[in-house]
C-alpha positions in Angstrom: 52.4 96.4 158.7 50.0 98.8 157.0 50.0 99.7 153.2 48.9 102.3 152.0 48.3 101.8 148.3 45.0 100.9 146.5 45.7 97.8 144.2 47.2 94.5 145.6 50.3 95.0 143.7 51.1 98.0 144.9 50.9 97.3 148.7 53.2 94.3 147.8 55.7 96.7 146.6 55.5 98.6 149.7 56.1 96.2 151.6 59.1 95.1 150.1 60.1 98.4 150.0 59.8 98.6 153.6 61.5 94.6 153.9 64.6 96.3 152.0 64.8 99.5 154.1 64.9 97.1 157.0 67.4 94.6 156.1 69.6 97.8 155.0 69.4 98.8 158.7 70.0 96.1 160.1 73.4 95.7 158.1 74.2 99.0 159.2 74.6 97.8 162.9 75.9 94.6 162.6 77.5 94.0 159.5 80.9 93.4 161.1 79.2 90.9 163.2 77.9 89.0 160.6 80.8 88.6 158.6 82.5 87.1 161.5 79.8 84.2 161.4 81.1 81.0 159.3 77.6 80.5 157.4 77.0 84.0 156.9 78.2 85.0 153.2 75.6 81.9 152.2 72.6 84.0 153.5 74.4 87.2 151.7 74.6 85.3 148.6 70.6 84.8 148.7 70.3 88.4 149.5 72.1 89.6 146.5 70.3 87.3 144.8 66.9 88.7 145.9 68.3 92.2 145.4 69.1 92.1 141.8 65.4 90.3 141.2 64.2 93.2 142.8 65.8 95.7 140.2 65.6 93.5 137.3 61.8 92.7 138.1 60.0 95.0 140.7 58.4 98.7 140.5 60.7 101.5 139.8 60.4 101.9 143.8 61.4 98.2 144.9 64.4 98.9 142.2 65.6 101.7 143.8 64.9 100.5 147.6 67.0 97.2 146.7 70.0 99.4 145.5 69.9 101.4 148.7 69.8 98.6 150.8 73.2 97.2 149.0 74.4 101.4 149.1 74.0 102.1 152.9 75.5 98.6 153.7 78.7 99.3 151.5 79.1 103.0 152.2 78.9 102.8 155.8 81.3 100.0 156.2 84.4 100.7 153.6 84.7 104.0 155.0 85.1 102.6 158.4 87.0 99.8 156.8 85.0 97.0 157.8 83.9 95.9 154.2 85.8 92.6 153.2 86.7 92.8 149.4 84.8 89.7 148.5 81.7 90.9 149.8 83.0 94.7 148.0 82.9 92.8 144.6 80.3 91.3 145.3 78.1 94.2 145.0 79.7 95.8 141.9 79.2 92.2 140.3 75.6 92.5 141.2 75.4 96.0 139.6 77.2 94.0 136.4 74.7 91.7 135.8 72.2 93.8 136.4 73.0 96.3 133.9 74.4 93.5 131.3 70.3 92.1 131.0 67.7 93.2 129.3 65.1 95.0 131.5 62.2 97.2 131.7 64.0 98.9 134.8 63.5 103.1 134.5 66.8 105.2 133.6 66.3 106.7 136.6 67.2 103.4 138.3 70.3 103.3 136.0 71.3 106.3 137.3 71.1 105.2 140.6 73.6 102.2 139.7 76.1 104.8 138.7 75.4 106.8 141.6 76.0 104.1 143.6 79.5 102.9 141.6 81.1 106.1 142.2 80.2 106.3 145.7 81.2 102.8 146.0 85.0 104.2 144.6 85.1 106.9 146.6 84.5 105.2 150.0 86.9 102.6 149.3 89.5 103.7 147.1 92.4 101.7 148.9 90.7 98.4 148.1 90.4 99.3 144.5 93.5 97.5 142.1 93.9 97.8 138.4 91.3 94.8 138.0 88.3 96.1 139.8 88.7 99.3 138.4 88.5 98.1 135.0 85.6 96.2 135.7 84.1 99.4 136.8 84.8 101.5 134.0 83.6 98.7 131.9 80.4 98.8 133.9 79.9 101.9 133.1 80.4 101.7 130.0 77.4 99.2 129.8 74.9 101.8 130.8 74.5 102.9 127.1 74.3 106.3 125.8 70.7 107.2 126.9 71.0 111.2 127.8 69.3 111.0 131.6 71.9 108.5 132.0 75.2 110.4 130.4 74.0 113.3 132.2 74.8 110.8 135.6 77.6 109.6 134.1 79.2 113.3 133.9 78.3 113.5 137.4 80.9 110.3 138.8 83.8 110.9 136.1 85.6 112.9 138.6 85.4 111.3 141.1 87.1 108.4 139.1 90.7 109.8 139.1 93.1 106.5 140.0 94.6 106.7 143.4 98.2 106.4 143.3 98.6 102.5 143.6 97.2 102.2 140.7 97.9 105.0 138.6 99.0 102.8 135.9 94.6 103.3 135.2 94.8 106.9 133.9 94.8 106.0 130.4 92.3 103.5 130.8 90.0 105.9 132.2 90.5 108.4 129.9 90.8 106.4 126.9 87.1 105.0 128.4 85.8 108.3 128.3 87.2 109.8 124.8 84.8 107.2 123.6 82.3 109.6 124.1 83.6 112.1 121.8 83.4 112.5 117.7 85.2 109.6 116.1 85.8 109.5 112.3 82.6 107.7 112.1 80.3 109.4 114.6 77.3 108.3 115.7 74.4 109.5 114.7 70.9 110.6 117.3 67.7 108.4 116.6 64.3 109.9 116.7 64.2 109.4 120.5 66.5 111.3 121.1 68.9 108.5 121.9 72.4 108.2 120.6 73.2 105.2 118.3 75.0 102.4 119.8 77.2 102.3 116.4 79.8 103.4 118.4 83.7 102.7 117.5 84.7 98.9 119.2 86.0 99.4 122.7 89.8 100.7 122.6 92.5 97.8 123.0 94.2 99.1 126.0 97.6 97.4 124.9 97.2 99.1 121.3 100.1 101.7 121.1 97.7 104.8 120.4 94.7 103.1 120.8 93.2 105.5 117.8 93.6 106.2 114.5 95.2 108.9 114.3 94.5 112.1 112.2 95.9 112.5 108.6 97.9 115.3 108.0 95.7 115.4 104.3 92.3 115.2 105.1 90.2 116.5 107.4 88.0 114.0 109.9 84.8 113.8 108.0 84.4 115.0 104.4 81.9 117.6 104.6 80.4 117.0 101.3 79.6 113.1 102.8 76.5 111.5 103.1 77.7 110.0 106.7 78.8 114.0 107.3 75.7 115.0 106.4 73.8 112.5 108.6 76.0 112.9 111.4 74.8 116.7 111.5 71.7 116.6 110.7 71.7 115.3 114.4 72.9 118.4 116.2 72.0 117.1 119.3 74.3 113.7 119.4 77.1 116.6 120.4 75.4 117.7 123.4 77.0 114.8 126.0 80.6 115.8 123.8 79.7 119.2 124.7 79.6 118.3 128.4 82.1 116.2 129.0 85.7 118.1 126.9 85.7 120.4 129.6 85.1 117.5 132.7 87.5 115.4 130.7 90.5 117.9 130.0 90.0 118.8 134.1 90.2 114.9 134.5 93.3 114.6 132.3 95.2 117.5 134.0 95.0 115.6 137.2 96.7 112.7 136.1 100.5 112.1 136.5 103.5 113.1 133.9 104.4 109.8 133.4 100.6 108.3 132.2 99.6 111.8 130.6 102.5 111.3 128.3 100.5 107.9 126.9 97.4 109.3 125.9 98.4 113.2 125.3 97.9 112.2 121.6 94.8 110.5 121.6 93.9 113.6 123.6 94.8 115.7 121.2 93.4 113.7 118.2 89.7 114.1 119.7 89.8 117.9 120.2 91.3 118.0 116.8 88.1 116.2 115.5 85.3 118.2 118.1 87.1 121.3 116.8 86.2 119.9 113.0 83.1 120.4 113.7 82.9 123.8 113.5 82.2 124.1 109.7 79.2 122.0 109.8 78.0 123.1 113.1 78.9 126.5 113.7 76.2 127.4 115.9 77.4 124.2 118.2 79.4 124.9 121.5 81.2 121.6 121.1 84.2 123.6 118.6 84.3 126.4 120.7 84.7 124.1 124.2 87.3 122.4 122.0 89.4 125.2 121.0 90.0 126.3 124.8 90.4 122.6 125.6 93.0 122.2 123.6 95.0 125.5 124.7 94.4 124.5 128.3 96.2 120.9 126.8 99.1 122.5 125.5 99.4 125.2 127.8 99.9 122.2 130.1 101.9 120.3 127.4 104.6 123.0 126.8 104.8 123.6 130.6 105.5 120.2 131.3 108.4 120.1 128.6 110.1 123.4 129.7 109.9 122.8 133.2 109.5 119.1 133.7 112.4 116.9 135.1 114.9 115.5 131.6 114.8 112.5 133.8 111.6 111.6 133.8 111.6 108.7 130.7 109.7 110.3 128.4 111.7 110.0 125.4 112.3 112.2 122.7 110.5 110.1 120.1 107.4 110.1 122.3 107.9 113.8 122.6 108.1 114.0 118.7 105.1 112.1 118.1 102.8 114.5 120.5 104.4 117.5 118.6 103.2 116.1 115.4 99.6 115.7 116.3 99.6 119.1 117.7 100.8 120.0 114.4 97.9 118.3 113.0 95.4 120.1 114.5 96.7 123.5 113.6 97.1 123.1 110.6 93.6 120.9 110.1 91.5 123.8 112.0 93.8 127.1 111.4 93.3 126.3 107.3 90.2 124.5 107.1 88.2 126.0 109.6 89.2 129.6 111.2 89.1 133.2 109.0 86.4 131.6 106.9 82.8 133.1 106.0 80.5 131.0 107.6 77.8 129.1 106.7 75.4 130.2 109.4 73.0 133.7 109.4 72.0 132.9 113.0 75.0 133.8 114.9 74.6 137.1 116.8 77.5 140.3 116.6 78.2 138.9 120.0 78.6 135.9 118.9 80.9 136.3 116.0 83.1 138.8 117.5 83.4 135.9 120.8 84.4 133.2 118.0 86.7 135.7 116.2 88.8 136.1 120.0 88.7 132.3 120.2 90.7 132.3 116.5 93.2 134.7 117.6 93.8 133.2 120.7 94.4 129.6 119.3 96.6 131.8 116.6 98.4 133.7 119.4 99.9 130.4 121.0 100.9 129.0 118.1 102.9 132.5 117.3 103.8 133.7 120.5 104.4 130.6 123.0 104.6 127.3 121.0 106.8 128.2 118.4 108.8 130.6 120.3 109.5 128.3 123.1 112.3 125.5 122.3 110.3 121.6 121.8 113.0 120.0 123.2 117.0 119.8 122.7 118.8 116.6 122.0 121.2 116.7 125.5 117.7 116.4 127.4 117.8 112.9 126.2 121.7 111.6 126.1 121.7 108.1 127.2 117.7 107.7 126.2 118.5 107.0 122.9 121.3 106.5 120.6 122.9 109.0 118.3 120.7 107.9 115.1 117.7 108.2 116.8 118.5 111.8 118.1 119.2 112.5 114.7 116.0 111.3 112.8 113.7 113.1 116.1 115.7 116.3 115.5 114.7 115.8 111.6 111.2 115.0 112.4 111.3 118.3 115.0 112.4 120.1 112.1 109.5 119.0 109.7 107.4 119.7 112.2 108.2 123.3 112.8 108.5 123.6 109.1 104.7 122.6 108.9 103.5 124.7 111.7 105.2 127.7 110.2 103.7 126.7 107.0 100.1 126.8 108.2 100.3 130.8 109.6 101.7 131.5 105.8 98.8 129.4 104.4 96.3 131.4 106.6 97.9 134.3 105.8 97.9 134.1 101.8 93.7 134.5 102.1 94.0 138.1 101.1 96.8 138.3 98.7 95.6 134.7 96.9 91.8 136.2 95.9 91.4 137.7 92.6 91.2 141.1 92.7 87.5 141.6 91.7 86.3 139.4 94.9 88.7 140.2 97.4 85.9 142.8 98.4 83.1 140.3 98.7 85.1 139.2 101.7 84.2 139.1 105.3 86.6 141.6 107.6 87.2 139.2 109.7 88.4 137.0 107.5 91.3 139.6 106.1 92.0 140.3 109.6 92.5 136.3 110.4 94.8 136.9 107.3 96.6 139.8 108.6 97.3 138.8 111.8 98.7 135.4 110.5 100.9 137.5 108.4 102.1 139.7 111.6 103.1 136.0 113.3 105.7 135.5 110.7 107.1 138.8 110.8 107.0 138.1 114.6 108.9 134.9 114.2 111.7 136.6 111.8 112.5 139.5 114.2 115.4 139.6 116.6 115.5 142.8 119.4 118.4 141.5 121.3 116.3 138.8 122.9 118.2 137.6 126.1 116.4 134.2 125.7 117.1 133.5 122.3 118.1 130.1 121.7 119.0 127.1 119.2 115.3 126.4 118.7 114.2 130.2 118.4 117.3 130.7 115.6 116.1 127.7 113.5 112.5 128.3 114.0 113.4 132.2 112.6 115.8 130.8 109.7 112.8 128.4 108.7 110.0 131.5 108.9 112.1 134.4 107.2 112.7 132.5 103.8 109.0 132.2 103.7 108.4 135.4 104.7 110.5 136.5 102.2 108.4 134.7 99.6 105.5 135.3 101.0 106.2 139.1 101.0 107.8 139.0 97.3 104.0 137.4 96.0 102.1 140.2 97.8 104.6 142.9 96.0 103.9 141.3 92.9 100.3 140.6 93.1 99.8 144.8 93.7 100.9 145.7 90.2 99.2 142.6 88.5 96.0 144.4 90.7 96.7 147.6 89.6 96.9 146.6 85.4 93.5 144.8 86.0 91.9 147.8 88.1 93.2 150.2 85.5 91.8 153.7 87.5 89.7 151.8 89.9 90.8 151.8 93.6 92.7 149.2 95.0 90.0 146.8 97.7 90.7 147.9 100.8 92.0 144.6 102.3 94.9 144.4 99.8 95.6 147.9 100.0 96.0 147.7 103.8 98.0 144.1 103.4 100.6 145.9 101.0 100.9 148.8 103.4 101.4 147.0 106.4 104.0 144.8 104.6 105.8 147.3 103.9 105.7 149.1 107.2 107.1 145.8 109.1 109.8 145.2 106.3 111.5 148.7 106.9 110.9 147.7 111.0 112.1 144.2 110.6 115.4 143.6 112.1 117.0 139.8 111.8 119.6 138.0 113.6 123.2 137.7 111.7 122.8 133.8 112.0 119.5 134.2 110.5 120.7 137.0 107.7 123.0 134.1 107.0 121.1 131.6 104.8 119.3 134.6 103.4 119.9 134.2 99.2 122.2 136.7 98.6 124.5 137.8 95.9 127.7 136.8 97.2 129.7 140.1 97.7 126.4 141.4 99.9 127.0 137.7 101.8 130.9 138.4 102.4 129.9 142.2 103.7 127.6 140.7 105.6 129.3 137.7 107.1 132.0 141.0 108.6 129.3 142.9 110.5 127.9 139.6 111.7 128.6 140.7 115.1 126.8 144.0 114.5 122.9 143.5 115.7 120.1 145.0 114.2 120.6 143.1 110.6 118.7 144.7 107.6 120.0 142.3 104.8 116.2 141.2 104.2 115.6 144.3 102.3 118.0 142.5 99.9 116.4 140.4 99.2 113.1 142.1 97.9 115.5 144.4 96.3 114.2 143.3 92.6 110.4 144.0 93.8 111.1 147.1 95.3 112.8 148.5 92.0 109.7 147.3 90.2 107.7 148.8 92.4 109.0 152.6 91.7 109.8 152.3 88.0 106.3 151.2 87.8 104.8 154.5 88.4 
């Protein structure tokens, strides 16, 4: 045998290099012999043995000759079939231990350890049960957050999708793998570039949510925080976030209806807080990934509900709870974080005018599919649930479109809620976030014969055109408190387009009857009214703004 390296050490490396190729070759021809000998899995035993010495102890080369020599032996026999399970687990047991020890072993041998997991599941999927899989995800878990190594780990998430004996793994996989994104307490980068091991405790798998979910009164991380300010100061810790949303949300949408429906809120929760991060990041790609992450989500989300089987044991409760986190994050990002000025000089025209498209696309699914499409209807789930319990979801349905309509009219008060004198100080793009939100509710009040109008659509339009109506009665109020303090100034050009469009899509507007209905009226209007109900193209809004419009003129 000839070496060919110049210190003593090093031609002993080769040569175990060239020992491992060797015994890696000859398990490729005769493995299947071998296991049929009674004495063999002793001598296997000392080879594993010698193997994970090698990775915990030798040259990066010896490291990464001993994991091939395990590699070639296991991916040429499970895809054949030939590989016995004990000597399967064997190997990933190795790759356990080896990664649970402290060593001086490279990251690029860690890599190959995750290289060699994921091709270890995908040659032998059938072998795989709920146990061994959680082993390997927990595995993998153990290779740390060190970036050569995340950068690998991206590389083998899909190929990790459960097969369909034990699909019951989705949301351990993917709650595995949301670890990785912005927690309440995120983890900070160290000078190294490394990220932090201060990472949340592993999930409980048997918790119900397994997270904490959002509240509906604060936003993730206080921006004015020291922990905020530390976690930012680190843009970089979002750069593995940034690429794995997009490889997760691919992952999730793979998975079946039935284990989708168990982590679709801790799903959504995580966007929700990588979407926070826009205000202290706003140069970062990790919102903006987010944001179309979570459309893709709900896309998916509302599809499923619409068209998916009634039968299918997701409950109306469960259904409920998703709607409410959904409902969280709209309202969390819409009014905290979208129509804003920002806090960064850096972004380009480009740039702004990309992130203003993002806004009104999250906005435009809100207004024109979510809340336009029914959530659910209590027959989907007679005989899920009793008749209390249909009640207090239909409630909590209720409350939620309540709050979702309340977040467009909170977005769109930005204009008419500034004092006149700094109304002009503001961005356009904010009073055109503004002016579109306001467009949504006018959207959500009309009725133009709509063959698919519904239950949901008629209590979703009773709920937006009383506070349209008050929205529309402050704006008509606010122009002549603007024009006493203006005196012979102009109006700003924001409010003075606000009040014109207003107008304009009040004398457009036309209402349903069941909608004119809970309008307050005076109660001879109500009893004309309630005749013509079967007369379309109600006007009875005009009403009640009556009072502001007569201001309006004998103001002049």
């Amino acid at each position: 045998m000839h070496c060919s390296r110049n210190t003593a050490q090093k031609q002993w490396d080769e040569t175990l290099v060239l020992v491992l190729g060797g015994i890696a070759r000859i398990l490729r021809l005769f493995f299947p012999f071998f296991t049929s000998l009674s004495n063999f899995w002793s001598g296997w035993e000392s080879l594993l043995q010698f193997v994970e010495n090698s990775i915990l102890n030798g040259s990066k080369e010896v490291a990464l000759a001993a994991i091939n020599c395990l590699q070639t032996n296991v991916n040429s026999h499970s895809l054949k079939g030939n590989m016995p399970m004990r000597y399967l687990t064997s190997v990933i047991d190795v790759y356990e231990h080896v990664l649970k020890k402290p060593s001086s072993y490279s990251d690029k041998v860690k890599q190959e350890i995750l290289h060699g997991l994921g091709e270890i599941y995908v040659q032998a999927q059938g072998s795989f049960n709920d146990v061994i899989y959680t082993q390997l995800l927990a595995i993998i878990d153990l290779a740390g957050n060190v970036p050569p190594v995340l950068r690998t780990i991206l590389e083998i998430v899909p190929l990790l999708g459960p097969t369909e004996h034990i699909s019951s793994m989705w949301p351990v996989l993917l709650r595995e793998f949301l670890q990785y994104l912005p927690k309440p307490d995120t983890h900070v980068q160290n000078e190294d570039g490394k990220i932090d091991q201060a990472r949340d405790s592993r999930v409980n798998y048997e918790a119900p949510n397994g997270t904490i979910p959002i509240s509906r009164d604060k936003v993730a991380v206080s921006p004015g925080s020291e922990s905020a300010a530390a976690i930012n100061a680190g843009i970089p810790s979002y750069i593995f976030a940034e690429k794995l949303v997009p490889v997760l949300v691919d992952l999730f949408l793979q998975a079946p209806t039935a284990e989708k429906y168990i982590v679709y809120p801790e799903v959504i929760q995580s966007l929700g807080r990588c979407m926070t991060t826009r205000r202290e990041n706003p140069d970062s790609a990790l919102w903006r990934l987010a944001v179309e992450a979570f459309n893709r989500v709900l896309v998916d989300y509302i599809t499923e509900s619409t068209n998916g089987d009634p039968r299918s044991g997701i409950t109306k409760p469960v259904r409920t709870r998703i709607w409410k986190e959904i409902a969280d994050v709209y309202e969390i990002f819409l009014v905290g974080y979208c129509g804003r000025a920002l806090s960064s000089n850096s972004l380009s025209a480009v740039a702004l005018e990309a992130d203003e498209s993002l806004e009104m696309t999250i906005l435009n699914t809100l207004g024109d599919t979510v809340l336009k499409l029914p959530i659910d209807t209590p027959m989907d789930f007679k005989g899920q649930i009793s008749t209390a319990e249909i009640a207090n979801a239909c409630m909590a349905e209720r409350e939620v479109v309540e709050r979702l309509v309340s977040t467009l009219d909170r977005c769109a008060s930005r204009t008419c809620s500034l004092p006149v004198e700094t109304v002009e100080l503001m961005p356009p793009h904010c009073s055109r976030f503004s002016l579109t939100c306001l467009q949504k509710l006018f959207s959500l009040s009309s009725y133009s014969n709509e063959v698919n109008w519904n239950l949901t659509r008629s209590d979703v339009s009773k709920i937006s055109i009383m506070v349209l109506m008050n929205r529309c009665e402050y704006i008509l109020s606010r122009f002549l408190t603007d024009e006493n303090v203006l005196g012979e100034y102009p109006l700003p050009k924001a409010r003075l387009e606000e009040i014109i469009y207003v107008l304009q899509e009040l004398e457009r507007l036309l209402i349903h009857p069941d909608v004119a209905s809970i309008l307050p009226l005076h109660p001879c209007l109500r009893t004309d009214l309630a005749e013509e109900k079967e007369k379309h193209g109600n006007r009875s809004h005009l009403f009640v703004l009556l009072p502001s419009f007569c201001e309006l003129v004998t103001s002049r």
